[in-house]
C-alpha positions in Angstrom: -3.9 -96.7 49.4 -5.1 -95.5 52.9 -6.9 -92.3 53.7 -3.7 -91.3 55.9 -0.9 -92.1 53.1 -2.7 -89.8 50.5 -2.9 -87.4 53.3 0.9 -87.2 54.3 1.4 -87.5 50.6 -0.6 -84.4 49.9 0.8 -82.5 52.8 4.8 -83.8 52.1 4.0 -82.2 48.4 3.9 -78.2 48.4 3.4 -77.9 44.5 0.1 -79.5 45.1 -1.1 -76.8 48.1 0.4 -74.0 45.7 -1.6 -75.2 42.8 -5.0 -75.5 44.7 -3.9 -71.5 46.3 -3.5 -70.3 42.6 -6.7 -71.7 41.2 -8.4 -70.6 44.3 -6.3 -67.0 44.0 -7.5 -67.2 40.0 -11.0 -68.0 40.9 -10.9 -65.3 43.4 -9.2 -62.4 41.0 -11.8 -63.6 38.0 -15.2 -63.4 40.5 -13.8 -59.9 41.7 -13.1 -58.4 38.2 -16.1 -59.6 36.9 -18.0 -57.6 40.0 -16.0 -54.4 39.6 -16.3 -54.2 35.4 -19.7 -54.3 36.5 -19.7 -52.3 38.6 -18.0 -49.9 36.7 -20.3 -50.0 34.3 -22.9 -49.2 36.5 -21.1 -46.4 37.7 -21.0 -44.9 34.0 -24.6 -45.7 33.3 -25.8 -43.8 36.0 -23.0 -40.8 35.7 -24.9 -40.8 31.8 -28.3 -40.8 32.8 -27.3 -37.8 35.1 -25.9 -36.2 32.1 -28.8 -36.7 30.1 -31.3 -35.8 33.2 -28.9 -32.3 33.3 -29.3 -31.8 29.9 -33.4 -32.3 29.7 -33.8 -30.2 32.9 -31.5 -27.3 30.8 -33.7 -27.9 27.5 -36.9 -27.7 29.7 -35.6 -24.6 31.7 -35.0 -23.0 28.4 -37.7 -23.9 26.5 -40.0 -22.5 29.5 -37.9 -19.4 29.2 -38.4 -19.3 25.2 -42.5 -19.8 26.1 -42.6 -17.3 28.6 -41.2 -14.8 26.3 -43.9 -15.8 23.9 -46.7 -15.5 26.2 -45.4 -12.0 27.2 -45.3 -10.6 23.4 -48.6 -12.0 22.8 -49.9 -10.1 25.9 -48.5 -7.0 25.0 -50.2 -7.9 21.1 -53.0 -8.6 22.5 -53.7 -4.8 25.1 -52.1 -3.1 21.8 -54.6 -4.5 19.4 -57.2 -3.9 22.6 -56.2 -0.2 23.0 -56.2 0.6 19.0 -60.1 -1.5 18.8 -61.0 1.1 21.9 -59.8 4.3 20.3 -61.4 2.9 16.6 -64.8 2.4 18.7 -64.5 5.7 20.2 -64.2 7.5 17.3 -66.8 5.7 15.7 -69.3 6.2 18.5 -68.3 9.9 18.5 -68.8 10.0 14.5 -72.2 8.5 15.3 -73.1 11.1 17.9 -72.1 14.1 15.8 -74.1 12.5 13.0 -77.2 11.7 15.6 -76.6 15.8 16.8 -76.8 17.0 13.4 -80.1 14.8 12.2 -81.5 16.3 15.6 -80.4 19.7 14.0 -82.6 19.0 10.7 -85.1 17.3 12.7 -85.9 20.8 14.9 -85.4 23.0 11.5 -87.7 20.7 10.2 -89.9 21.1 12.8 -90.0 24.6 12.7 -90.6 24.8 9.2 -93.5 22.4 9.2 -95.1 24.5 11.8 -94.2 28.1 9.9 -96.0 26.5 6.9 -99.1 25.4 9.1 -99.6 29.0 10.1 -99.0 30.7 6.9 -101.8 27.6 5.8 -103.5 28.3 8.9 
């Protein structure tokens, strides 16, 4: 059969053309819905990791917040237990110079009384 028989054949028959549009159409529909269920998926894969990135940023913003508060109580622990030491050491230190006053006290009665008895002696 010559090239140009099969060719008016082909082109006299419109089933043919039709079935050659619908597997191209098919083709074409398949290749397109495979692209945009991917992409789709895409699109909820990254929508999820946003999610998840908004939910770690909350966590970390609140977890900061939680330490922050921590580190504020223990400073305020810390200057109380720093002002009660203080006043403890001052009292001590004045309990010590009242005690150092008073041996100073015997010490000059002492005195005295060590040089009363080396004139009576005397």
């Amino acid at each position: 059969m010559p090239f140009s028989q099969i060719a008016t054949m082909l082109n006299d028959s419109p089933g043919f053309w039709a079935f050659i549009g619908g597997v191209i159409a098919t083709i074409g529909w398949v290749v397109v819905g495979l692209f945009s269920t991917r992409s789709k998926q895409i699109i909820a894969i990254e929508a999820s990791l946003k999610e998840r990135e908004s939910a770690l940023a909350d966590h970390y913003s609140n977890e900061l917040t939680r330490l922050n508060a921590v580190v504020a109580d223990l400073d305020n622990a810390l200057k109380a237990q720093a002002i009660h030491y203080r006043e403890e050491m001052q009292r001590e230190r004045d309990e010590c110079n009242a005690k150092i006053m008073g041996l100073k006290g015997e010490i000059e009665i002492l005195k005295r009384r060590m040089a009363s008895e080396e004139a009576r002696d005397a």
